[in-house]
N, C-alpha and C positions, 0 to 999 in steps of 0.2 A: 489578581492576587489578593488586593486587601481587602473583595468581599469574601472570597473562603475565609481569611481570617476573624472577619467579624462573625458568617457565621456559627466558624468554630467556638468561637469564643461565648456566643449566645447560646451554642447549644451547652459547651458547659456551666454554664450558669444555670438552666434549666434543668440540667441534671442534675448540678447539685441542690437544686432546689429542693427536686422531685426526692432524691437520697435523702435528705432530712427528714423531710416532711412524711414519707411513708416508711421510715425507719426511726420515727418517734413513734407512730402507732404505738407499735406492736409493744414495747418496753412500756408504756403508759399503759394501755390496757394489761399487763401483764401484772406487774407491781401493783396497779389498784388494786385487782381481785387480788393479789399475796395478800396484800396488809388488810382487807377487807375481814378475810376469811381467817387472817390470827386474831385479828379484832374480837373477832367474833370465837374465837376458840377459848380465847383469851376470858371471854365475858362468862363463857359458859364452864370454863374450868380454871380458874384463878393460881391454881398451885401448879398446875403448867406452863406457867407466863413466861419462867426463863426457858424455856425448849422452845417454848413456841417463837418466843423474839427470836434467838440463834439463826432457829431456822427460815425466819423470815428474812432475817439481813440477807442471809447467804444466797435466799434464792431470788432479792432483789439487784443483788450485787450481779449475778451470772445472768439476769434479766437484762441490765443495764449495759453489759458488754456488747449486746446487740445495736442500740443504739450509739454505745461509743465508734464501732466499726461504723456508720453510717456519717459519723463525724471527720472520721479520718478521710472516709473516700471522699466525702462533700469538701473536704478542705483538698484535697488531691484534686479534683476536678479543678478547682478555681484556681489555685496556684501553681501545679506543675506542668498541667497537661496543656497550657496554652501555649 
């Protein structure tokens, strides 16, 4: 009995490892190119700057939700599920 528990308990650690780590990807690379490419709109059209920031928050903001969800299940693996 107390090795199934161990290795329950290793595999979720493992998953939540894996949940972070491959659910920061995508919100990092996602948010670079945002702000990359307002950067750069920004550069190339100066009287745009306030749409272009708005629009930028908003779609780093709804980028970032991805990652929070990977947060909450990493944190569920480690503390409920054992």
């Amino acid at each position: 009995m107390e090795l199934t528990t161990a290795i329950v308990k290793a595999a979720c650690a493992l998953g939540a490892g894996l949940c972070m780590g491959i659910g920061a990807i995508g919100p990092a690379i996602g948010e670079g190119n945002a702000v990359g490419k307002a950067l750069e709109g920004m550069a190339r059209q100066p009287e745009s700057t306030s749409n272009l920031r708005t629009n930028m928050l908003i779609g780093c903001a709804v980028a970032e939700t991805t990652g929070i969800y990977s947060l909450v299940i990493a944190l569920l693996l480690l503390f409920v599920f054992q």
